[in-house]
C-alpha positions in Angstrom: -44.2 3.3 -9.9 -40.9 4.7 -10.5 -39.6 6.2 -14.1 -36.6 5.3 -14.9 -34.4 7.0 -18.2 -32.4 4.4 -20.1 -28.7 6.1 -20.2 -27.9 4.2 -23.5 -31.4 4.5 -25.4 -32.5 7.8 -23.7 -35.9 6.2 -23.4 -38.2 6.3 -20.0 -39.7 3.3 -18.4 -42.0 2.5 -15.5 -40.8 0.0 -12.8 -42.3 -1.0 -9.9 -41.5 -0.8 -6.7 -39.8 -4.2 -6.1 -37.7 -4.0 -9.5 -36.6 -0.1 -8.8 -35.5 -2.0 -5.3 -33.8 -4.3 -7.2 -31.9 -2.3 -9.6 -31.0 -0.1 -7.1 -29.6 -2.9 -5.2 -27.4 -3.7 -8.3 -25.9 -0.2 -8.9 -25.4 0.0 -4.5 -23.4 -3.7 -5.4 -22.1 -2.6 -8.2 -20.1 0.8 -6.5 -19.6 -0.9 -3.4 -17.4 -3.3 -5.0 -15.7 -1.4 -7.1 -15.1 1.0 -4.0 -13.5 -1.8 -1.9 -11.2 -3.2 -4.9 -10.4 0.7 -5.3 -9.5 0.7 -1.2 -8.1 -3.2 -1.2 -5.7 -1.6 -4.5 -4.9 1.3 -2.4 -3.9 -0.2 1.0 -1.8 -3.1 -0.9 0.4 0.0 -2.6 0.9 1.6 0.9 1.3 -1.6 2.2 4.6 -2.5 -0.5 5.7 0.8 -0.1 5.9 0.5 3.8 8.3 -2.6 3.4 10.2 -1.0 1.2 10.8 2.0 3.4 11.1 -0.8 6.7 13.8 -2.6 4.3 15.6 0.9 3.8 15.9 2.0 7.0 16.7 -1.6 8.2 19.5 -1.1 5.4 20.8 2.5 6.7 20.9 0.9 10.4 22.9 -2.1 9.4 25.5 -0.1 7.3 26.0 2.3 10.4 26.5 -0.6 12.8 29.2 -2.2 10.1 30.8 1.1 9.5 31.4 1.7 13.2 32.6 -2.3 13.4 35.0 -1.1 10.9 36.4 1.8 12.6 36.7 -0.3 16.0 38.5 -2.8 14.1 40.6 -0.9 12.6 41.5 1.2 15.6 42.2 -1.8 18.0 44.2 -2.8 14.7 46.4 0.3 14.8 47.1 0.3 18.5 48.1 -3.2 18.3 50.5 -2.6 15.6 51.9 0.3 17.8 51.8 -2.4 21.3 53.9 -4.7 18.6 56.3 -1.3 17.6 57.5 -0.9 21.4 
């Protein structure tokens, strides 16, 4: 027989076996599960935060390849204006 101490009445109890395996089993359940919504909450934060750093950089790239589309343009724009000046 196990004693167990009630945390909310401060009293002790006897259990047997098969019940100490039992609430044992709970509490394991119990902190499992709260451990893997804990992990599951976690991973879904890195996981956003990921996309949003992916969507950023994605961002950054596209702006570079418009502002060098910009300069090309306006470069081929120039030296025709200067073919059409001759």
């Amino acid at each position: 027989m196990n004693e167990i101490i009630c945390p909310h009445y401060k009293k002790a109890f006897q259990v047997d076996e098969a019940g100490f395996a039992d609430i044992l089993s709970q509490v394991r359940t119990r902190e499992f599960e709260s451990e893997l919504h804990e992990r599951i909450a976690m991973l879904e934060r890195e996981k956003q935060n990921e996309v949003k750093l992916t969507e950023e950089k994605t961002r950054n790239e596209v702006q570079k390849v418009l502002a060098g589309k910009d300069a090309e343009l306006a470069s081929l724009q120039a030296s025709r204006q200067a073919d059409l000046a001759k």
